[in-house]
C-alpha positions in Angstrom: 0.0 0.0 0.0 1.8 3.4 -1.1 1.6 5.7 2.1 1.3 9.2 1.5 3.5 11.4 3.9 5.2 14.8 4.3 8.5 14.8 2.1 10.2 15.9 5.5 9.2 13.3 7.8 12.3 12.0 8.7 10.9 8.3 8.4 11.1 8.8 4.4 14.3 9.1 3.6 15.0 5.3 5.8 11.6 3.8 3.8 13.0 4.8 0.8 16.3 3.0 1.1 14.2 0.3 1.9 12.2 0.5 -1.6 8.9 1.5 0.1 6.6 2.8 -1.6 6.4 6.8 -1.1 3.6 8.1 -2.6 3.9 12.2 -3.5 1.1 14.8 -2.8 0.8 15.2 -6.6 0.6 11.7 -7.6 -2.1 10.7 -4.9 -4.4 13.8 -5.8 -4.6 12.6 -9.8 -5.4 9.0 -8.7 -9.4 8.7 -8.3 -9.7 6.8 -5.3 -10.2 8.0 -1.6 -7.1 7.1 0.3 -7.6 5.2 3.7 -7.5 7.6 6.9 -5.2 6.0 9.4 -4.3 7.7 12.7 -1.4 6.5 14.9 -1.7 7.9 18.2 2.2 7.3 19.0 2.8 6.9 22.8 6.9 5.8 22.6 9.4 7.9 23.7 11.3 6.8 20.7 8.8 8.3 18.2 10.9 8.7 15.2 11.7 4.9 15.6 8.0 3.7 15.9 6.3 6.3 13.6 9.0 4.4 10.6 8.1 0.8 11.9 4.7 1.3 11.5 4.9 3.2 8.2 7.0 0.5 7.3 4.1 -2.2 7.7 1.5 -0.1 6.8 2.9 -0.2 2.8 2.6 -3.5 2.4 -0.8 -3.8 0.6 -2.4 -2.3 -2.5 -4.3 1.4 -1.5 -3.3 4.7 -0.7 -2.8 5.4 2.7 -2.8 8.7 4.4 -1.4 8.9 7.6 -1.4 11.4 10.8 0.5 11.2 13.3 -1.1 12.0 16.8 0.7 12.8 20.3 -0.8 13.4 23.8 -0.7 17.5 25.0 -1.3 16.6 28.6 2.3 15.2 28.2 5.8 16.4 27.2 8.1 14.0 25.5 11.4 14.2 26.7 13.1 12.0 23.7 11.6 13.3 20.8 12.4 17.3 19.4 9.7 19.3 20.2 10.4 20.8 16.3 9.7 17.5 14.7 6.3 17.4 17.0 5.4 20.7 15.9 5.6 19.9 12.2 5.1 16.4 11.8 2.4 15.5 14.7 -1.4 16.8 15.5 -2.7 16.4 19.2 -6.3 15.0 19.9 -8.0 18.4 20.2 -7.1 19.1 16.3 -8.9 16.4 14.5 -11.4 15.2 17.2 -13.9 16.5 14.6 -12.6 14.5 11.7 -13.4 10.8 10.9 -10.7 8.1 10.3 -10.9 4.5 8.8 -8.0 3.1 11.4 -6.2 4.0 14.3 -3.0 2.8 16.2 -2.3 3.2 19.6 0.6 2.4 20.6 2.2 0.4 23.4 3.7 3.3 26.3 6.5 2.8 28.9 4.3 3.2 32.1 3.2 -0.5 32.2 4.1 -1.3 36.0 2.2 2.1 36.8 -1.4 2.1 37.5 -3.2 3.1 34.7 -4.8 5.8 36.4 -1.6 7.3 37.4 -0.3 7.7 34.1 -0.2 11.5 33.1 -2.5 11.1 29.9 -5.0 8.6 31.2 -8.0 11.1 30.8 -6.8 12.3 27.4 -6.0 8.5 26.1 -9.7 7.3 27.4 -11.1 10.2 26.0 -9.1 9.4 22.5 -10.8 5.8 23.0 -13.8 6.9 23.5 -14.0 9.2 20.3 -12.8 6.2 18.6 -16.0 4.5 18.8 -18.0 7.0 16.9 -15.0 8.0 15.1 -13.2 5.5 14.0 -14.0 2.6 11.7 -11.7 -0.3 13.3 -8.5 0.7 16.4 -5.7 -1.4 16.4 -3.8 -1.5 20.3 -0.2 -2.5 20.7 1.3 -4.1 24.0 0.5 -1.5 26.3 -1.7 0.2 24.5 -4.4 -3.0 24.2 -3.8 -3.5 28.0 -5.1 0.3 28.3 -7.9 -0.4 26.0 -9.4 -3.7 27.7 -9.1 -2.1 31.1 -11.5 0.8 30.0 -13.6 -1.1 28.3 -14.0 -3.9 30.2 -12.2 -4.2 33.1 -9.8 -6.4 32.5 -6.2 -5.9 35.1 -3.2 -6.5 34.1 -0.9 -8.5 36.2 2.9 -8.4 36.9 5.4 -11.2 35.8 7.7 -12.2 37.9 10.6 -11.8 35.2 10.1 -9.4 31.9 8.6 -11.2 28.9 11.5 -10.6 26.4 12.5 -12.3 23.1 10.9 -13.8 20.2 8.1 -16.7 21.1 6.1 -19.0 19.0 2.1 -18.6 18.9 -0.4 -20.5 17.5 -3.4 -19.3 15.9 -6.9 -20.4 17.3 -9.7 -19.4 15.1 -8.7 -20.7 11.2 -11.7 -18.9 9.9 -11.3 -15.4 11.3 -10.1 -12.5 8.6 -7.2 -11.6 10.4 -5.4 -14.7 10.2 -5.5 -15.4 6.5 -2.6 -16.6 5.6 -1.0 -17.4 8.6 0.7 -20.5 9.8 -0.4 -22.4 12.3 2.3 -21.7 14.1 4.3 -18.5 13.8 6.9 -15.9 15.4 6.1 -12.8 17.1 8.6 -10.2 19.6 7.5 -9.7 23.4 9.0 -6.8 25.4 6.8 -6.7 29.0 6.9 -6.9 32.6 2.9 -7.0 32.7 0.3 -9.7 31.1 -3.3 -10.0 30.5 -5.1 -13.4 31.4 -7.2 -15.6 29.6 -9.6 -16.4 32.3 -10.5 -12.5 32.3 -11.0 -12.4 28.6 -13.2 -15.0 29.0 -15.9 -13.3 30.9 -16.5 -10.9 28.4 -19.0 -12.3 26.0 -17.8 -9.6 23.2 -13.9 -10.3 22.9 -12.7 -13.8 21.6 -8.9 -14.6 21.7 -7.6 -15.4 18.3 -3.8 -16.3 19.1 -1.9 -17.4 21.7 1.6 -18.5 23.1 2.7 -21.2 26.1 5.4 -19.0 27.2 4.1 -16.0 26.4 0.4 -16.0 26.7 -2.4 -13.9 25.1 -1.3 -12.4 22.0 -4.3 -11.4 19.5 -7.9 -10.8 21.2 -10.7 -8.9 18.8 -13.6 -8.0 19.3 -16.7 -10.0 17.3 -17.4 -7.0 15.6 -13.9 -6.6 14.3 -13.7 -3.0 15.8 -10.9 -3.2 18.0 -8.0 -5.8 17.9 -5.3 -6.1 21.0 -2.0 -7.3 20.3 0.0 -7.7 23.1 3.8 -8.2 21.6 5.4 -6.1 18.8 5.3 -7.3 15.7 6.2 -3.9 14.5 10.2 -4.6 15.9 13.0 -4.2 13.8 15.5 -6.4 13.4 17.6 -4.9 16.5 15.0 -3.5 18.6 15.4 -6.3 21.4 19.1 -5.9 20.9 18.5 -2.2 21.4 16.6 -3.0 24.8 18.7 -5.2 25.9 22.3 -3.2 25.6 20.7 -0.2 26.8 19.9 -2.2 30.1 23.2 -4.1 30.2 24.8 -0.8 30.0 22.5 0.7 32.9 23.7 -2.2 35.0 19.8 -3.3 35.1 18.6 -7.1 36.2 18.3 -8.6 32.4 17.9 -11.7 30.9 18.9 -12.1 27.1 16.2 -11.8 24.8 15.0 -15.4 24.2 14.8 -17.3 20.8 16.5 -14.1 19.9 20.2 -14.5 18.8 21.7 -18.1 17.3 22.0 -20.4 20.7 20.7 -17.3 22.6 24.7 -15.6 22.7 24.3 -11.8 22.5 27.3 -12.0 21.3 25.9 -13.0 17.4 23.8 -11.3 15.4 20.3 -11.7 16.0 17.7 -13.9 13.5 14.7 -12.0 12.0 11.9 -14.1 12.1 8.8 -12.5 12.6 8.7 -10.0 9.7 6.7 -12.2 7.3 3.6 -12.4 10.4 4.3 -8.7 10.5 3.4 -8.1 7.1 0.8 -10.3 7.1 -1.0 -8.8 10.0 -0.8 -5.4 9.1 -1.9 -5.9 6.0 -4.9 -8.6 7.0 -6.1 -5.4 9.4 -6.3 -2.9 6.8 -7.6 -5.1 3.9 -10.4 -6.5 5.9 -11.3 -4.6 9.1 -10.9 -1.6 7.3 -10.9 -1.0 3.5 -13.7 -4.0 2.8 -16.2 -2.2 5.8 -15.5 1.2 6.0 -18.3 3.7 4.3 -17.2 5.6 0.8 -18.2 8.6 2.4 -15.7 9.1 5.6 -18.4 11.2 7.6 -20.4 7.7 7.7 -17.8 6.1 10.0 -18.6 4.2 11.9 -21.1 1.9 10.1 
């Protein structure tokens, strides 16, 4: 899927090395289709780094895309230039009166806090909220879909006693669902977490139904019937060196950490790390957009939601 973004953004010039498909303002406007309206409400600290992995996976199918980037004002980033905010990124209060066919939340660093003592808790439910009338399918990410299925539904997370971190096999548990097209019964997927959520509280909740799952790692995809919202609970957006990233960082900080598992060759950081997840990345990015969002979402964007 061509994406359509400022010439600027500095997640351009890296997609482009890649061979990504840029799409320029004057190419999109003389091509008579309506792009697809995708919001990314982008929580890291690390922005520029997310705001290209997701751009990244968000090419990888056949439509225009047009993207906007969203941060929180009830909170400062401290890692991202506040000049690259200014012109790249929108906050909630300038486009809470426009409609979009998807949005991304992402996962956030504040998982061991209560959610309610996160700084933008009120501005995030309110964003969630406005989704439902707003928003044609939301797609949450690690902390982000923990955030989500507390709101709505009550569901805790819990702690782990050591961080879920590395590179775990899943297996998918619904063969007919849209999503999953494509995928193989088994199949590779990054965790980075010190929190979980629990089957047995999903359960409870007659309008969510868990579509893939790991042994070691737990919960992984839950949707609800509708095919509104979807909660993944790794990051299938990682690069190839994001764990790596993690982990040296916390090496380096003299920080309690175990090395990434399934990760590098025998597990020694000392190797370069295998990529083996990017193919379900693809896949599941472009499953969302094809299916929860293109094929449902009304012609006219001021009819979202259905």
């Amino acid at each position: 899927m061509p994406i359509k973004i400022p010439a600027t953004l500095p997640a351009r010039a890296i997609l482009e090395r890649e061979n990504i498909f840029i799409m320029d303002e004057d190419r999109a406007t003389h091509q008579d289709i309506r792009p697809l309206r995708v919001a990314i409400l982008n929580l890291m600290p690390t922005k520029i780094t997310t705001e290209t992995q997701l751009l990244r996976l968000l090419s990888n199918s056949a439509l225009q895309v047009e993207v906007t980037l969203l941060h929180t004002a009830t909170y400062e980033s401290k890692n991202t230039d506040a000049d690259h905010l200014l012109e790249h990124y929108a906050t909630f209060e300038d486009v809470r009166q426009e409609k979009f066919d998807g949005l991304i939340i992402t996962g956030a660093p504040v998982e061991q806090m209560h959610f309610e003592e996160v700084e933008y808790w009120d501005e995030l439910t309110h964003i969630m909220d406005w989704a439902e009338t707003n928003v044609e399918s939301t797609f949450y990410i690690c902390w982000g879909a923990q955030a989500a299925l507390y709101h709505k539904y009550g569901i805790p997370k819990y702690d782990l006693p050591h961080k879920m971190f590395g590179v775990y096999e899943h297996r998918i548990l619904s063969s007919t669902e849209s999503l999953l097209r494509g995928f193989d019964d088994i199949f590779l997927a990054p965790h980075s977490r010190h929190t979980e959520i629990r089957r047995v509280d999903i359960e409870k909740v007659d309008e969510l139904q868990i579509l893939a799952e790991s042994d070691e790692a737990g919960v992984y995809i839950v949707g609800t019937k509708d095919g509104r919202h979807l909660f993944i609970t790794g990051h299938s957006e990682y690069d190839p060196l994001t764990l790596k990233g993690e982990y040296d960082r916390d090496v380096n900080k003299g920080l309690p950490v175990d090395v990434p598992q399934n990760y590098y060759p025998m597990n020694d950081p000392t190797q370069p790390p295998n990529v083996r997840w990017r193919g379900h990345a693809n896949l599941l990015y472009a499953n969302w957009l094809n299916y929860y969002v293109y094929q449902v979402t009304p012609y006219d964007p001021n009819e979202i939601p259905k």
